[in-house]
N, C-alpha and C positions, 0 to 999 in steps of 0.2 A: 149616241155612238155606243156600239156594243165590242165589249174586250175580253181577250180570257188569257187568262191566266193558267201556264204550263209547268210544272214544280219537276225537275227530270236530276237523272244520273247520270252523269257524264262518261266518257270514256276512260277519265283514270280513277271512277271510284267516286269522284267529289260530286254534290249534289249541286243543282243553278235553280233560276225559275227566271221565266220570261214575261213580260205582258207585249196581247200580238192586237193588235187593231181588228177589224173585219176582213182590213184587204191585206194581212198579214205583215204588215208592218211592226218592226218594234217599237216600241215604246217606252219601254223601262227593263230592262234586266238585273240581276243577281248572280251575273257569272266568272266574273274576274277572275277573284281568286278561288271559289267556291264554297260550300259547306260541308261539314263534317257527315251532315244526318238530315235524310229527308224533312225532319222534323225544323230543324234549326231555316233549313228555304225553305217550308214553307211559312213561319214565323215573319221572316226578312220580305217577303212577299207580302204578305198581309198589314204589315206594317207599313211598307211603303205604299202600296193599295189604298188600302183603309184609313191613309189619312196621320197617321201616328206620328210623322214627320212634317205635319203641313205647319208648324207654326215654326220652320225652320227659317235662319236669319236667310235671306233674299240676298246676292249679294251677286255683282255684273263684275269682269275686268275689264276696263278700260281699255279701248281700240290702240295699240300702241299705232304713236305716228309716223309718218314717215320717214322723218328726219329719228326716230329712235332706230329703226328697222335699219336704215343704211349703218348707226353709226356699230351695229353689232357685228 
């Protein structure tokens, strides 16, 4: 699978980066709340990219059940 990686400026100033699949799909972005400095997304990219993060703890939440879902 081939990806690429798009580093951009937003509309109000703040920097983001995307990663887009072949069929243009997302797959990971940096756009929330954004960056300060081109420099700083592309950093945040690259480290999520590249791996920098991959021995990060793994962790699922729990399907809440039905019986919690009505009792909210």
């Amino acid at each position: 699978m081939s990806a690429r990686r798009l580093v951009y400026e937003r509309a109000d100033g703040r920097w983001g980066w995307r990663l887009t699949s072949e069929e243009n799909q997302v797959l990971a972005s940096g756009t929330s709340h954004g960056f300060d400095t081109e420099k700083e997304a592309r950093i945040a990219a690259d480290e999520v990219i590249g791996g920098h993060y991959s021995a990060a703890t793994k962790r699922r939440r729990p399907t809440p059940t039905a019986e919690a879902s009505q009792a909210s």
